[in-house]
MARZA-421461 format. One record per residue (C-alpha): x, z, y; residue in three letters. Coordinates in steps of 0.05 Angstrom, whole numbers, plus 32768, in hexadecimal, padded with zeros to 4 digits. Each point is the difference from the previous one (the first is absolute). Example, Ala and Ser with C-alpha at 12.3 -4.5 7.8 and 13.67 -1.06 7.14 Angstrom:
80F6809C7FA6Ala
801B7FF38045Ser
% end
This chain:
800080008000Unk
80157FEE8044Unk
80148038802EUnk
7FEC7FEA8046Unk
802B80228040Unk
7FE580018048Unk
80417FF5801FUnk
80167FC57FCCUnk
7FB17FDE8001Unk
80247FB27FF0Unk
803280207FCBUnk
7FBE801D7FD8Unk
7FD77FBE800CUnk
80407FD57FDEUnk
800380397FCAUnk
7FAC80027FF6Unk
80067FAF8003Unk
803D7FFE7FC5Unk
7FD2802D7FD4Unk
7FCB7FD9800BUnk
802E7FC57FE4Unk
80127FDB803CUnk
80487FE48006Unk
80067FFC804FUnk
7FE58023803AUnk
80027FF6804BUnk
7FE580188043Unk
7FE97FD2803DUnk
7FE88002803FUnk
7FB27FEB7FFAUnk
7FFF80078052Unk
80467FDA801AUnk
80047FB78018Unk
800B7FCB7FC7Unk
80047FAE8000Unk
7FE67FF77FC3Unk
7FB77FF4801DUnk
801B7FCC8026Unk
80247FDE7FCDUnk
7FB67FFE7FD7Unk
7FE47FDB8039Unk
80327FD48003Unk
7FF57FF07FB2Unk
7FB97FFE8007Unk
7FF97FD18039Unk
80387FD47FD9Unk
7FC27FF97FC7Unk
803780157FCFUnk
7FCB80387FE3Unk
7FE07FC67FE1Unk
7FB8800B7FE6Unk
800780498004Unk
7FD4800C8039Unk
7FFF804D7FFEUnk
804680028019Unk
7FE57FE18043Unk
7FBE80278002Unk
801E80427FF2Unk
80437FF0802BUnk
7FF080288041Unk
7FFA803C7FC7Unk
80457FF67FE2Unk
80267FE98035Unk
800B8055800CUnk
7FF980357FD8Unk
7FDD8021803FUnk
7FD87FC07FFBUnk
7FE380227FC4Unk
7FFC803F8005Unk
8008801A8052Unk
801680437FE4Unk
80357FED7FD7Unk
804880288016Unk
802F7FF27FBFUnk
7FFA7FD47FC1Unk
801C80177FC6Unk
80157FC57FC9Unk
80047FFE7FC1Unk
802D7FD07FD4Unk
7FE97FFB7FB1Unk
80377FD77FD9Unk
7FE37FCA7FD0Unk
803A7FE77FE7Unk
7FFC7FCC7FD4Unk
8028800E7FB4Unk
801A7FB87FF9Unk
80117FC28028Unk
7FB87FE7802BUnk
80297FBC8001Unk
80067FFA7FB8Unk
7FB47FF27FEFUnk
80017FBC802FUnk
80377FE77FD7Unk
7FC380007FC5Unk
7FD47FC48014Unk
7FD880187FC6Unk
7FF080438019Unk
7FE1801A8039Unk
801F8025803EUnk
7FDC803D8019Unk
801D80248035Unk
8022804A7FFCUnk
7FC8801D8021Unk
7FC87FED7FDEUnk
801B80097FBBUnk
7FEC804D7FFEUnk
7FC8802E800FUnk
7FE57FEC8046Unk
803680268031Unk
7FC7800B803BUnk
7FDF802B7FC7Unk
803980297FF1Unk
80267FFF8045Unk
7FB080188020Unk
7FFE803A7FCEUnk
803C801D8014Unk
80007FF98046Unk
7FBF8021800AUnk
8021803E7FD7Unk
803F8000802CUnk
7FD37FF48041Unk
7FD480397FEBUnk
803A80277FF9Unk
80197FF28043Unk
7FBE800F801CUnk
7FF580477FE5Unk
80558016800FUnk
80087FD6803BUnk
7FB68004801FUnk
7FEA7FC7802EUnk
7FD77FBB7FE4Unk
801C7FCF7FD3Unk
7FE87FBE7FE1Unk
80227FDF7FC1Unk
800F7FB07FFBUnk
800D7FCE7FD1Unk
800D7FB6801AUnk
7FBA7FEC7FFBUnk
7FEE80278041Unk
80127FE3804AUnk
8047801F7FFFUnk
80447FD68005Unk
802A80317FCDUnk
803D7FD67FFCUnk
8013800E8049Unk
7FED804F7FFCUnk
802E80007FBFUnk
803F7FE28029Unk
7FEC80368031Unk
800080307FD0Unk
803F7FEE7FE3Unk
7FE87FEA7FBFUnk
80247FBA8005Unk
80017FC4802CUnk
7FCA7FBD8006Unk
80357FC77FDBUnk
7FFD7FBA801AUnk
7FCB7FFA7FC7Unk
7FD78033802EUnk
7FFA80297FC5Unk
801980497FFBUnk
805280077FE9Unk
801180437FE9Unk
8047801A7FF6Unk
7FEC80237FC5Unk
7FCF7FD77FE5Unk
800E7FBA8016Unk
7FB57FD7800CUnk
7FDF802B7FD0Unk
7FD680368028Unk
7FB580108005Unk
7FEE8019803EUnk
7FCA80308013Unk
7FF680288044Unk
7FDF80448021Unk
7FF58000803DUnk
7FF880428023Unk
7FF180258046Unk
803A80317FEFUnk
803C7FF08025Unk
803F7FF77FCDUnk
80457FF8800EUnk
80137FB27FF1Unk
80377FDD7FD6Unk
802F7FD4801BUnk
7FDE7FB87FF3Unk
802D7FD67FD3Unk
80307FC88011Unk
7FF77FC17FEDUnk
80407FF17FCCUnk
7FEC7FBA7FE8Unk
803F7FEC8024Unk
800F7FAD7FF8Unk
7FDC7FFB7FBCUnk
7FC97FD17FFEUnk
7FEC80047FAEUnk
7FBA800B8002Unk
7FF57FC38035Unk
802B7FD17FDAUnk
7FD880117FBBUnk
7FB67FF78019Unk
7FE27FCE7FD4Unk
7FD67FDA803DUnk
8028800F8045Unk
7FD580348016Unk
802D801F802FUnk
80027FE2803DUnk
8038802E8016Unk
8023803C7FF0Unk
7FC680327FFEUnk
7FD17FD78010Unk
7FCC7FEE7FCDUnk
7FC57FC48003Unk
7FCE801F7FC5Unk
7FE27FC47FF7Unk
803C7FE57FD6Unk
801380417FDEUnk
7FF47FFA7FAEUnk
7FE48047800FUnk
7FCB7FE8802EUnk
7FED7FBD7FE4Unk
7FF380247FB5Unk
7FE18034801CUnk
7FD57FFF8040Unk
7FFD7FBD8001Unk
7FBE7FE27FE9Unk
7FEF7FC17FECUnk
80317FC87FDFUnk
8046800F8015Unk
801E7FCD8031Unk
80297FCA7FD7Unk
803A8007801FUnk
800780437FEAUnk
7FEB7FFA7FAFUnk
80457FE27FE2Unk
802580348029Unk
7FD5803C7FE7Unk
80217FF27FBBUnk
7FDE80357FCAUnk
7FF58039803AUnk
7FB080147FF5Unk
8001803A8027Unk
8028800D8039Unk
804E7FF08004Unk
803180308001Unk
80407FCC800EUnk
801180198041Unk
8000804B7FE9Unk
80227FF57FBCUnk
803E7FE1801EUnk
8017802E803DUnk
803C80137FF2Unk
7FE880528019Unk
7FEB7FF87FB9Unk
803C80187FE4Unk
7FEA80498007Unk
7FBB7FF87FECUnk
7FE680277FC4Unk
7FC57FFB7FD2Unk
7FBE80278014Unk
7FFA80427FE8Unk
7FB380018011Unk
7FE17FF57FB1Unk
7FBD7FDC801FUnk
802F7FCD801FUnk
801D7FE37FC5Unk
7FFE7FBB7FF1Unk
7FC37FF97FC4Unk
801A7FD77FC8Unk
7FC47FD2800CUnk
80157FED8042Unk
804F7FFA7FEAUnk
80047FB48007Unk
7FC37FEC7FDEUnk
7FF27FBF7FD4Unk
7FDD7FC38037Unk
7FD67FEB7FCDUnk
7FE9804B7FF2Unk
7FEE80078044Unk
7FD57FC1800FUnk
7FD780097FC1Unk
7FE680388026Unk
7FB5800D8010Unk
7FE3802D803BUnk
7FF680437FCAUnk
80527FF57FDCUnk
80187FF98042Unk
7FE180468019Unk
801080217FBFUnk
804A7FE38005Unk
800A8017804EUnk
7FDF80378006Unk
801480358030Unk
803D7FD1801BUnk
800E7FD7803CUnk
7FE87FBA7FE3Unk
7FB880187FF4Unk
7FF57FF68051Unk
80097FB67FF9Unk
7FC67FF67FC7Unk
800B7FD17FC5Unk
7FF37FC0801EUnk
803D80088030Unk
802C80107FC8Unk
7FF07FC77FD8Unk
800E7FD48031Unk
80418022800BUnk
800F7FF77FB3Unk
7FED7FBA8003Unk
80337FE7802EUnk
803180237FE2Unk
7FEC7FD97FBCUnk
800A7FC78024Unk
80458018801CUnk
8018800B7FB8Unk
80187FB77FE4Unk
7FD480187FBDUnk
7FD57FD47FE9Unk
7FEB80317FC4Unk
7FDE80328043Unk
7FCE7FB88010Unk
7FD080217FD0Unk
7FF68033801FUnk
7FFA7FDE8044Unk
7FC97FD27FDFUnk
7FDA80357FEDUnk
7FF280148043Unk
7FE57FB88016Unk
7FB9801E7FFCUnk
800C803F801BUnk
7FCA8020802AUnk
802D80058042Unk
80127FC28021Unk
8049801A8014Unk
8009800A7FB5Unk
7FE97FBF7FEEUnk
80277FD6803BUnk
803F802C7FEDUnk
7FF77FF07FAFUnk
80017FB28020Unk
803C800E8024Unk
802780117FC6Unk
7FE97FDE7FD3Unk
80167FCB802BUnk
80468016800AUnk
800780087FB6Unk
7FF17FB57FF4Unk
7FB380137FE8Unk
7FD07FEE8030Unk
7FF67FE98042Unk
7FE0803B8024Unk
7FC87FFB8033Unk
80087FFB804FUnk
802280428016Unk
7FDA80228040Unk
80228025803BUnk
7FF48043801BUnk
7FD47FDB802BUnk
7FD47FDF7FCAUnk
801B7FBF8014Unk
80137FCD7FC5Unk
804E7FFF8005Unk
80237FBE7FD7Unk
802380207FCFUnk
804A7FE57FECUnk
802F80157FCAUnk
802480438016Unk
804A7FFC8000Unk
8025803B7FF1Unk
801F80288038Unk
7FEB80328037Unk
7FC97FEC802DUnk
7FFB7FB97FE7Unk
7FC57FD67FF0Unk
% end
């Protein structure tokens, strides 16, 4: 048990937050001055958030943490390692297999991360007095800029959190508070001259160092996107279904990362690279049984077949055009143009007209292998 002292109050938060199993802890200004609401609205009005239209209807609420909560005095973050136990890079060197991302290979980290906050937040409240309200990333609140605050790490030029200690591999949670706390120094920025994680992206989607244009991120295309996926983006995708974890997995901060120690965050060996052809023969009822409680169950099974189905047709194996043609009469018409589209590319079938984000017809070509190409 925890033995909380008045004149120490962030030493017995960090020691409450490591028996509650965190691996990192910081303190932040909620009140002081920041740029990183600015930076938002510079993203936002550059249409780089894509089809996600909550970031631009909820962006006067996150471009502050006072913004969100008037009250707020100091944050305090919390960093849960999810570590991956083998090579994320491996698995697209498998055309035959699927790649899932890190993240979504467990237990669903906002359940376990909200559980434990609102312990360590209660905890806080009744030792420390004052308010306090407990956040995962799917309220209003910009967390990776109140982590470098906090000292936790530093936003990479793949925008993404870097960690000393745990390289890209933290999940981040936040409590916010009215008590005043004394802050950490915010973390420098160490990526130095490397450039790694912008050379590896599979479709360009950095248009600078730490700047990122969603809209032709793996991550956002096979997950928030919608619809077909634009062609210019399906050869590149390769056998990524959910998410892409290229630009993590290569930084070199890597080096000192560790696997997670949190149980619920291990990889299932269902979603350990898992057979294409297992994965499109799925209906509505497997698919819920098979991701249940994770990550992927957000996107629904329709999305994830499509997903599957490109990366069928990215494989070179004509033994996976089965399982493409039996999803010719699906009932979702992104399955069915997808199932086309492979087919196609594995010498089967020509596959109906492919339709933009817009609905309009778009003439579809032969993709050629390589980043952002048609």
């Amino acid at each position: 048990m925890t033995t909380w002292t008045s004149d120490d109050p962030t030493g017995s938060i960090r020691a409450a937050a490591r028996a509650l199993g965190f691996d990192a802890c910081g303190f932040a200004s909620a009140a002081d001055p920041w740029s990183a609401g600015a930076r938002l609205a510079e993203f936002i009005a550059a249409d780089r958030h894509g089809t996600m239209a909550w970031m631009e209807t909820t962006a006067a609420r996150r471009s502050h943490p006072t913004a969100l909560w008037k009250d707020a005095r100091s944050a305090i973050v919390l960093g849960l390692n999810y570590g991956p136990d083998e090579d994320p890079l491996e698995v697209t060197r498998r055309p035959g297999r699927a790649a899932i991302s890190v993240y979504a290979q467990g237990r669903d980290y906002h359940r376990v991360i909200k559980g434990k906050l609102k312990t360590l937040a209660g905890q806080v409240a009744r030792r420390l007095g004052g308010e306090v309200k407990v956040f995962v990333d799917t309220a209003p609140l910009m967390e990776k800029p109140l982590a470098e605050r906090a000292g936790l790490g530093w936003q990479g030029k793949h925008t993404n959190l870097v960690s000393q200690d745990f390289g890209s591999w933290l999940f981040l949670g936040s409590i916010l508070t009215t008590v005043d706390l004394a802050p950490d120094e915010p973390a420098v920025d160490r990526c130095g001259s490397c450039h790694a994680c912008l050379d590896i992206c599979p479709t360009n989607a950095f248009v600078a160092p730490y700047q990122l244009d969603a809209r032709a991120c793996l991550s956002y295309l096979t997950i928030e996107h919608a619809g077909p996926m634009p062609l210019k983006y399906r050869a590149a995708m390769g056998n990524r279904v959910f998410g892409c974890d290229d630009c993590l997995a290569v930084c070199p901060w890597n080096k000192f990362a560790s696997a997670a120690r949190e149980a619920r965050l291990a990889a299932r060996d269902a979603l350990r690279a898992p057979p294409l052809a297992d994965l499109a023969a799925l209906d509505d009822a497997a698919f819920r049984a098979r991701f249940s409680a994770t990550p992927v169950k957000r996107i629904g099974r329709d999305r994830l077949v499509r997903n599957v189905l490109y990366a069928i047709g990215n494989s070179g194996d004509p033994a996976l055009a089965e399982a493409a043609r039996a999803r010719l009469g699906d009932d979702s018409e992104v399955v069915r143009e997808a199932a086309g589209w492979a087919l196609e590319r594995l010498g089967g079938r020509t596959p109906p007209p492919s339709r933009d984000a817009s609905g309009h017809r778009a003439e579809w070509s032969p993709p050629r292998r390589g980043a952002g190409e048609e």
